[in-house]
N, C-alpha and C positions, 0 to 999 in steps of 0.2 A: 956665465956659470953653467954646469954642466947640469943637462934636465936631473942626475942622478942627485947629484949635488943636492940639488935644491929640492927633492923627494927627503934625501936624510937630516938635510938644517929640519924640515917641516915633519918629520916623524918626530925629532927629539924632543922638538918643542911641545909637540901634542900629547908624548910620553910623558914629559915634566909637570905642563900640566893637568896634567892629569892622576900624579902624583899627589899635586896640592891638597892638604885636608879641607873637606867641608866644611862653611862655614856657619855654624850654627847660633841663635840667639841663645842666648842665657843671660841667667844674673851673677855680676861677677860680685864676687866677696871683696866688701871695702873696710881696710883695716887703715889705722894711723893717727892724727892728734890735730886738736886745734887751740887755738891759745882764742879768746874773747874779750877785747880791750886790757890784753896782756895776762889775763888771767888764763894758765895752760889746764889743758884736759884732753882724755883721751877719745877719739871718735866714740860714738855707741856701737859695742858688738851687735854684729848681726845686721851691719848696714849692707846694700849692694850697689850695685850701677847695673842697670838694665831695662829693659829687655833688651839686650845689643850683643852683637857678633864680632867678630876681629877676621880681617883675610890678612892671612900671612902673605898673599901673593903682594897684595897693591900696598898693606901697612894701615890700611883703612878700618876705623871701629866706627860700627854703626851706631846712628843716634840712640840715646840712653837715657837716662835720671836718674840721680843717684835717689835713695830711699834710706833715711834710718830712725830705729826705733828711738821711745821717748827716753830721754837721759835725764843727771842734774848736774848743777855746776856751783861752787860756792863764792860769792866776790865780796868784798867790802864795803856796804854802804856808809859814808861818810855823815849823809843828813840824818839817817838812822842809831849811828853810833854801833853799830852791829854786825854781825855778818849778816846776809842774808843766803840762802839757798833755794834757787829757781830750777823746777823741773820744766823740760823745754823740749819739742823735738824741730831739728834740722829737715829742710826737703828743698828741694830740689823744684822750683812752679815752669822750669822750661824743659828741654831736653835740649843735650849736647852730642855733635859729633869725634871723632878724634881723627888723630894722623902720626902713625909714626912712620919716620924716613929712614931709609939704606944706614944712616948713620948710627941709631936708635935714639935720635931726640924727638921727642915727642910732647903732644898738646893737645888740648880739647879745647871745643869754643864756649865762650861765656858761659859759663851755669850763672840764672839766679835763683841763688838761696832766698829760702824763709826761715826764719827763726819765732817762731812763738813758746810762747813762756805761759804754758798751762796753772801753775799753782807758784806760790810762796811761800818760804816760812824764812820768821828772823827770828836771828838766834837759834835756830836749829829748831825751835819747838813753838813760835808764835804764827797761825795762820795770817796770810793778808792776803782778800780778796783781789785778782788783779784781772777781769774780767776778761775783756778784747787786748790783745797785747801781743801783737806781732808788728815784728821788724821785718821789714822789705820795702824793694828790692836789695838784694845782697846779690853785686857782679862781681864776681871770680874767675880768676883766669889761672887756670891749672896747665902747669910743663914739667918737665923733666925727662924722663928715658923709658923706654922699653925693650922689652930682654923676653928671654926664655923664661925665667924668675920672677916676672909682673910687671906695670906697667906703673913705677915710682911717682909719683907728679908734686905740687908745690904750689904754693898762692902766698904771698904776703903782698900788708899792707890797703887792704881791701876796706872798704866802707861797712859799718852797718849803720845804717841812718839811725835820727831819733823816731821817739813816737810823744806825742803831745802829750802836755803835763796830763790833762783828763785821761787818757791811755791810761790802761793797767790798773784799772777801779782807783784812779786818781793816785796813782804813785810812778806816772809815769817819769818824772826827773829821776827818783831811787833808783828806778830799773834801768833808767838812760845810762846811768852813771856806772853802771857796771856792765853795760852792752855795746851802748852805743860806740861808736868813735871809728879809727881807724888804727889802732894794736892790734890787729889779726892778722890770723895768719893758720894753715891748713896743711898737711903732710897726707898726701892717702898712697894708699898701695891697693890695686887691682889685681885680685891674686886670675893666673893666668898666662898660658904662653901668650906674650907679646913677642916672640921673636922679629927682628927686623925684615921688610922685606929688602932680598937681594936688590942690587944696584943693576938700573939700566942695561941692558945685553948692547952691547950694538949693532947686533942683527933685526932688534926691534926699530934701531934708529935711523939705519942705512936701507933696511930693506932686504931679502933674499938677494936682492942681484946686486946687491952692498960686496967692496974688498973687506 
């Protein structure tokens, strides 16, 4: 290959990236829904993933944690005869990386969730104390695609363990029974260009002195 040659493959390339936008940490905005031993509900607004970055170049999002505010949920207790309604917030005790490929399918590695359930009430209006009351670990494995439009992802069928009858100022079965199990299931959306990156060149694969 002609020395001129191989000046202009390596100008373009250094043009292009150079092009590339910066790749900066933020928190991205997490919208979408979870269902809890089948009982559906909507994520808490105002949840994120971060502090993490996306390079469009590689498709690579930097390690993150999701964060969301405290929410409620209403489920069934069956020994109670009631409904009950537990305020609770979601988080995130590791950090995760992602990856989306040239295709735009995309995945993060294991988050695990915590779930604690701050307060009670049955029947809408009866308090019951339920002291230490968290469930964990919760592993999740989130996929789906990424786009210009955000970065769609997916989890079903995921665990949330029990916690001991004593758990939850001694209503840990009540709360089990509306938490615990494996009917879950998670939808989030990453607002944010996830655009894919472009597919392999094969001047990166062969070489400048590549046909």
């Amino acid at each position: 290959m002609a020395a001129s040659t191989k000046w202009n493959i390596a100008l373009a390339m250094a043009l292009q990236i150079a092009a590339l936008p910066a790749v900066h940490a933020s928190n991205f905005a997490v919208t979408g829904t979870i269902s809890v031993n089948g009982n559906p509900g909507v994520l808490p607004a105002g949840g994120t993933f971060g502090d993490s970055g996306y390079n469009g170049a590689t498709g690579a999002l930097s390690s993150g944690q999701f964060t969301f505010p405290v929410a409620t949920t209403t489920f069934h207790s069956d020994s109670l005869g009631a409904d009950v309604t537990v305020t609770y917030q979601l988080s995130q005790t590791n950090t995760s990386t992602g990856q989306v490929a040239s295709d735009g399918v995309a995945a993060l590695t294991q988050a695990s969730l915590k779930l604690q359930v701050l307060s009670a009430l049955v029947g809408g209006v009866i308090p019951i104390g339920v002291g230490t009351c968290i469930f964990q670990p919760i592993p999740v494995d989130l996929a789906g695609t990424g786009s210009a439009a955000g970065l769609d992802l997916s989890a079903a069928g995921f665990t949330i363990p029990t916690v001991a009858p004593t758990d939850c100022g001694g209503h840990g079965n009540e709360i089990n029974g509306g938490v615990a199990g494996s009917n879950n299931s998670m939808q989030v959306q990453l607002a944010g260009d996830f655009t894919p990156p472009p597919a392999n060149d094969t001047i990166f694969v062969n070489g400048f002195d590549g046909t």
